[in-house]
N, C-alpha and C positions, 0 to 999 in steps of 0.2 A: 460680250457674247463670244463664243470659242469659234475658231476660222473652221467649218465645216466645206463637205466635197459642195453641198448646194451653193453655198455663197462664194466661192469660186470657179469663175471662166477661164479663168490665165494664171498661171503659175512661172513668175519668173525667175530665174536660175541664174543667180549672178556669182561667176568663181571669180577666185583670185587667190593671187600669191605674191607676196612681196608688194605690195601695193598702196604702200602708204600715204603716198604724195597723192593718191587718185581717189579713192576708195569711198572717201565721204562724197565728192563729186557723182558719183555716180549712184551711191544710193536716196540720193537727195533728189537725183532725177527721177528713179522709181517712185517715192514716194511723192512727188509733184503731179505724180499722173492725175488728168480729170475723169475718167473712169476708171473706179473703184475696186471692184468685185474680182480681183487680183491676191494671189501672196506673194510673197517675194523669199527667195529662199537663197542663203548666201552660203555659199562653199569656200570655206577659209581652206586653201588647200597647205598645209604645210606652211605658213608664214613663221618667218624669223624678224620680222620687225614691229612696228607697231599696228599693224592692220588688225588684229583681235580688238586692241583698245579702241581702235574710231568706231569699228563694228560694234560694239558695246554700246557706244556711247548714243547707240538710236534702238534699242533694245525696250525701251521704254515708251516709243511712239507707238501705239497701240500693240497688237495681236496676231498686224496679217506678215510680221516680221520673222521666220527662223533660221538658226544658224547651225551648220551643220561643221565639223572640221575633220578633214585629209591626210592621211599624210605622205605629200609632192607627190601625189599619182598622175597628175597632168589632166589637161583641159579636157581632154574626150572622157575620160573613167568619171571623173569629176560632174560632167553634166551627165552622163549616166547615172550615175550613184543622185543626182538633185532630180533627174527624173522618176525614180522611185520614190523619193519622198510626197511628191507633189501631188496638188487634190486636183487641178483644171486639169479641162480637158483639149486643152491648147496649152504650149508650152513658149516660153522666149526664153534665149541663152544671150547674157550680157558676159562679157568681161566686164572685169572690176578700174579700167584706167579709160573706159568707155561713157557716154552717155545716153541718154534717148529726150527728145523730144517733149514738154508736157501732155503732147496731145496723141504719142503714139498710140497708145492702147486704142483709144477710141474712135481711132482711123482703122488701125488693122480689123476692128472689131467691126468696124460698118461694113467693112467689104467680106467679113465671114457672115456678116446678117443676110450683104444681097446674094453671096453663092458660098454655100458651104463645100463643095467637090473640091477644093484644092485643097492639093498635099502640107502647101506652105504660102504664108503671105509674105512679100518685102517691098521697105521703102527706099529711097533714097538718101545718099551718104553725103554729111557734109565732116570734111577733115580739118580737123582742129587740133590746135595749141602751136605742134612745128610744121603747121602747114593753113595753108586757108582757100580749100580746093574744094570745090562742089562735083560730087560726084553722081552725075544723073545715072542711074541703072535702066538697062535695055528691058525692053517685054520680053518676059519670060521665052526661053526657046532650047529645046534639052540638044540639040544637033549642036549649037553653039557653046552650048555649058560645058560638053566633052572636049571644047577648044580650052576651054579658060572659066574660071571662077568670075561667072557679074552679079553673085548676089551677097547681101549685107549680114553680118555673121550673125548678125543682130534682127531676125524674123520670128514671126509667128508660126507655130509648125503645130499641125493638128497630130495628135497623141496615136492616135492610129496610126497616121502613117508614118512616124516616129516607130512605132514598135515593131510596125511591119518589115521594117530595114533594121533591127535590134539596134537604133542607135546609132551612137558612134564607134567607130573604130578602134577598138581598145588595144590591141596592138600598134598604135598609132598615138604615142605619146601625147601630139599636140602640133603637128604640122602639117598646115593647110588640110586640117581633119574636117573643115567645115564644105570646104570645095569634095571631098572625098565623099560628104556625106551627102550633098545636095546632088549628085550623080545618082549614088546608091537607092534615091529616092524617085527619081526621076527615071531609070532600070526598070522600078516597080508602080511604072507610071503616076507616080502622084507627082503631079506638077505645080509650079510655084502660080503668083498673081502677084505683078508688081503693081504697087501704089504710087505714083508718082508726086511725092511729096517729101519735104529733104526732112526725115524725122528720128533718124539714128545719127548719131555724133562719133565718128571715128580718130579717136585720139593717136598723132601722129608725135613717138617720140622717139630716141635712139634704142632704148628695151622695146620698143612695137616690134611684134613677130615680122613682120613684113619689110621694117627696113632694117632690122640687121644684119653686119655682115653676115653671119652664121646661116641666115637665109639667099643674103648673096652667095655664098659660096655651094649650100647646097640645094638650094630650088629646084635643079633640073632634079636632082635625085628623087626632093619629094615629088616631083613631078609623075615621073616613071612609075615610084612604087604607086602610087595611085592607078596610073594605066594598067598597073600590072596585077590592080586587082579588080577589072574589069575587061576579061580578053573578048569578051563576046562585043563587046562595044566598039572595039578600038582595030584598027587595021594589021594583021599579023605581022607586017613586017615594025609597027610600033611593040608589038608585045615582044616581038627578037630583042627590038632594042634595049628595051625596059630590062627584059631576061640579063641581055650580057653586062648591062651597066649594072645593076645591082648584085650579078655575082661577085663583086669587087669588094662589096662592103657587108659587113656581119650582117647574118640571118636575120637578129633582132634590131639592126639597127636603129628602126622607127620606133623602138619603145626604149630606146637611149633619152633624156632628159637634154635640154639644150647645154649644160654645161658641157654633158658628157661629147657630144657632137662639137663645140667647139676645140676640145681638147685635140679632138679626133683630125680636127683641119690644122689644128697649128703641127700635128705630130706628123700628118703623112702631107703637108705645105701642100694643101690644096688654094 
């Protein structure tokens, strides 16, 4: 039977790039879900290695599988571009070196049964492969969220209030675009609901965005420009900062690709 908008609730969005060592891992998690009534839509963005081939190689378990490919436009354009394809009306965005839980679907999906008003549903993180940290997430709180990112990149986001905020950040290559997004959502009052349940898998390795150097070096940056695209939210003398720090570095520099930003720190030895 052909995957229509009816027999899909959830449409998951799993990108990737270079991701060969991971990529079967985690479409193996999708498809372990015990509810069903999902597609899974995979964004090969620009891979150079063998990630098409493992992709392939599950091509053949039914129907609710498609495959779309990029080329290297990065995480935010990426899961925009798999949001247009998609039939639910609820969306999840996986990275391809990530997991989820067998039973996430059917946890996020109880608590859109008992209140459908949120913007977004999240679980709790457990970090694995170069780490073994549980990471419990706080109840939702937008005052707090403008300190710091506490939700899992890996949520349930109702399609409306995805669209109402156009998304992701597309001048924003793919850094900490998810914290940038979860703001921009929360702006336009749609608010998160956490689950307190450890059911997204956060793979900790030396290519995770979050602990390489490239990230150490430039964090506070991505910090800022995020600040600096919310001055109504943020304290004017944060928005000065954000102003004079970022005059430093290119106009476009957030839709520089991590190679090019690495380049960028070995040349001016930040």
């Amino acid at each position: 039977m052909p995957v229509t908008r009816r027999l899909i609730l959830i449409s998951i969005i799993l990108s990737t790039h270079n991701q060969e060592k991971y990529i079967g891992e985690a479409i193996e998690s999708v498809l372990s879900q015990t509810f069903d009534l999902y597609q899974l839509l995979i964004i090969n963005d620009g891979s150079t290695d063998n990630t098409q081939k493992i992709i392939d190689n599950y091509l053949h378990k039914g129907n609710r599988i498609s495959v779309y490919k990029t080329n290297d436009i990065g995480l935010s354009r990426t899961r925009n571009y798999g949001a247009t394809k998609a039939l639910g009306n609820y969306l999840v965005f996986m990275d391809g070196d990530d997991k989820i839980h067998p039973e996430f679907l059917m946890n996020v999906w109880a608590e859109v049964a008992k209140c459908e008003d949120y913007g977004f549903y999240f679980t709790d993180t457990q970090h694995f492969d170069g780490a073994n940290t549980y990471w419990e997430q706080p109840e939702y709180n937008f005052h707090n969220m403008l300190e710091q990112n506490f939700v899992c990149s890996c949520s349930l986001i109702r399609r409306q209030a995805f669209n109402d905020v156009g998304g992701f950040d597309e001048k924003n290559f793919g850094y900490w675009e998810d914290w940038e997004f979860w703001i921009a959502l929360g702006a336009k009052g749609w608010y998160g609901k956490h689950i307190p349940k450890k059911l997204f898998y956060y793979r900790v390795h030396e290519k995770s965005g979050m602990q390489s150097e490239r990230n150490k070096k430039l964090g506070l940056i991505y910090r800022l420009y995020i600040i600096s695209k919310f001055p109504q939210l943020y304290p004017p003398v944060w928005n000065a900062q954000a102003e004079e720090a970022l005059a430093h570095y290119p106009s476009d520099f957030m839709t520089w690709k991590p190679h090019q930003h690495e380049q960028y720190i070995r040349e001016h030895n930040i």
